[in-house]
C-alpha positions in Angstrom: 16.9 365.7 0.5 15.8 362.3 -1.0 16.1 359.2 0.4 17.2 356.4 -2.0 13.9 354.8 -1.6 12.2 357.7 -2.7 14.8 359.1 -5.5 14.5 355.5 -7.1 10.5 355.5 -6.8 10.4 358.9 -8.2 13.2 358.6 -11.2 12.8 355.0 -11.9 16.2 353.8 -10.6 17.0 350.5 -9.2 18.4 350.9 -5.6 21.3 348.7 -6.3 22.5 351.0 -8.9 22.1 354.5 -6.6 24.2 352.7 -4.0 26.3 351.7 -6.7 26.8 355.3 -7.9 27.5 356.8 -4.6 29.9 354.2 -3.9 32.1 355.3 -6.9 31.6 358.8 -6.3 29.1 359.8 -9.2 26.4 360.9 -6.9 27.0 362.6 -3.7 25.1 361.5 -0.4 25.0 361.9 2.9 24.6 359.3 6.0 20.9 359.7 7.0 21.5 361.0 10.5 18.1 359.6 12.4 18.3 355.8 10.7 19.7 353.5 7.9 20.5 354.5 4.3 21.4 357.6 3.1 20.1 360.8 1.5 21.0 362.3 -1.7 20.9 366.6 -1.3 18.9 368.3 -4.2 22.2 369.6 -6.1 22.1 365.6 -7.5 18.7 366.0 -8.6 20.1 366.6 -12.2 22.5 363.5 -11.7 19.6 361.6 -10.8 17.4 362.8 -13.9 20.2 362.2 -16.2 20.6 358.4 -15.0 16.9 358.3 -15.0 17.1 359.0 -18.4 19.7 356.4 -19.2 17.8 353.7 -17.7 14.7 354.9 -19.5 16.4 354.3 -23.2 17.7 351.1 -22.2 14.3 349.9 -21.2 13.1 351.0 -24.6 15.3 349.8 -26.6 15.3 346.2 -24.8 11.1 346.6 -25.4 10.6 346.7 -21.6 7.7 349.0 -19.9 8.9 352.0 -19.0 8.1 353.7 -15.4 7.4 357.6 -15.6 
């Protein structure tokens, strides 16, 4: 399980935009049961590398560093 702190640190996602994705339903999460947030199981790790990817093409082609 990842928190979305830690899925955005690792993949290079903004927050905003893993919230946003479970909110629509793209990416499953749970309620974090001890505290605030949730936590995304590691099924949605492929989810979260394919977004990861998105964001890192768009960063390229707008000329912006990219974070690994």
């Amino acid at each position: 399980m990842l928190t979305i702190k830690k899925a955005s640190e690792t993949f290079g996602v903004p927050r905003g935009t893993l919230y946003d994705y479970i909110k629509k339903g793209k990416l499953k999460a749970i309620r974090h049961p001890l505290g605030w947030g949730f936590l995304i199981p590691e099924e949605e790790i492929p989810k979260l590398q394919a977004i990861s990817e998105f964001y890192a093409a768009k960063a390229a082609k707008e000329g912006e560093e990219v974070r690994p």
